[in-house]
N, C-alpha and C positions, 0 to 999 in steps of 0.2 A: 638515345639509349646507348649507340655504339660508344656516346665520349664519357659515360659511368661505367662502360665495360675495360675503356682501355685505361682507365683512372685504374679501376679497382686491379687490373693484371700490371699495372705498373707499381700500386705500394706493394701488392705481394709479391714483386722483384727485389722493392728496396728492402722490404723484409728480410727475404732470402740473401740477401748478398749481405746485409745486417748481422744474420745469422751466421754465415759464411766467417768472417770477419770478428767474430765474438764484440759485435757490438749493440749495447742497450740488452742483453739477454739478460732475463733474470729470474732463469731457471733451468738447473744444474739436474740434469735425469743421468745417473749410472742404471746402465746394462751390458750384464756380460763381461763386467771389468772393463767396461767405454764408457766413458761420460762424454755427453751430448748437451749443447749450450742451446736455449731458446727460446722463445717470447712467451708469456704467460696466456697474453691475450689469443695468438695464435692459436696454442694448446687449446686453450680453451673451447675457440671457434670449434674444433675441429672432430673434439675427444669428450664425450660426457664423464671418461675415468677423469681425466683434468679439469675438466668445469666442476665436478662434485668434490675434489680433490682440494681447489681453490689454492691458490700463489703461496709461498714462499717455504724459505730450507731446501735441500737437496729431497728427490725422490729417486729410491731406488727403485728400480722396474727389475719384474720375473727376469731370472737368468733363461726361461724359455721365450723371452722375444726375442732375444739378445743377435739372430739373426736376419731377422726381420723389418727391425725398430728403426734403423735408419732407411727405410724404403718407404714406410710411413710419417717419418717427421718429412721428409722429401716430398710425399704428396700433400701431408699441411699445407704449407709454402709452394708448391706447384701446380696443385692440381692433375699431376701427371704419376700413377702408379707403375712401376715399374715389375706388371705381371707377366711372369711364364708359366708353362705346365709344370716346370720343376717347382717355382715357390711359390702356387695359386693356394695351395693347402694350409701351409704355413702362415700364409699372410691372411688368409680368412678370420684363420683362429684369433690371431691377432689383431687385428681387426675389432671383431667381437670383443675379444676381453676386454681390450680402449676404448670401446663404446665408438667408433668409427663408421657411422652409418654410410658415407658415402664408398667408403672402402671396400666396406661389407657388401653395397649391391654390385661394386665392379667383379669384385671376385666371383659373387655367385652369376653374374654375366657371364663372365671371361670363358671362350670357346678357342682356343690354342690353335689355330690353323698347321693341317695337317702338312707335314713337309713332303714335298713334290719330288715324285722316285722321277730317280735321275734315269733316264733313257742311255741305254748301249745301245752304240753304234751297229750298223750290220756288220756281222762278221767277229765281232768280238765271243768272247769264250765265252759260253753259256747261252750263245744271242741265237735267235731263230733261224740262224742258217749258220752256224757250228756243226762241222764233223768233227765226229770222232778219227783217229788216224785210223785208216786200216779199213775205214767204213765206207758205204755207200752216203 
């Protein structure tokens, strides 16, 4: 099973660097005034909006993906979503609208790990053993 696992993350490298490359692509997505080069079959795999949609001509996508859209062709070919608490929101919706079921359950997963208050030293201004001038 491991050598169908490293098979399968090796053509979706050659994919990506395919894609990378504008090679064998043969499907042209503007959004946002960007056009995005890439594989029919992929889309497909990955998006019921593109598998219902089926191959060929240019498709223009909502001007409201248009920040998003390359973070999700990214996890097509990767497998690796590139979620924060800033564009968890964003990328849901989108998601959604592409019919992106695995997207869709990372987002309503994704739990933002709180960022760790920085400790002041002792003695620093504000810190638990700070006087005020003039004080006790």
């Amino acid at each position: 099973m491991a050598a169908a696992a490293a098979h399968s993350v090796r053509v979706l490298r050659e994919l990506n660097r395919q894609r990378a490359a504008g090679q064998f692509c043969d499907a042209t997505l503007g959004v946002g005034g960007r056009e995005f080069r890439a594989h029919w079959p992929v889309l497909a795999s990955c998006s019921r909006f593109f598998r219902a949609r089926g191959p060929g001509g240019p498709v223009a996508l909502p001007d409201g993906l248009a920040d998003t859209f390359q973070l999700l062709l990214d996890f097509f070919y990767t497998g690796r979503l590139a979620l924060t608490a800033h564009n968890r929101a964003r990328l849901l919706a989108a998601a959604e609208q592409l019919g992106v079921p695995d997207a869709v359950a990372l987002c309503r997963a994704f739990r933002p790990r709180p960022r760790p208050r920085r400790r002041r030293p002792p003695g620093a201004r504000g810190g638990p053993t700070a006087r005020r001038a003039g004080g006790a």
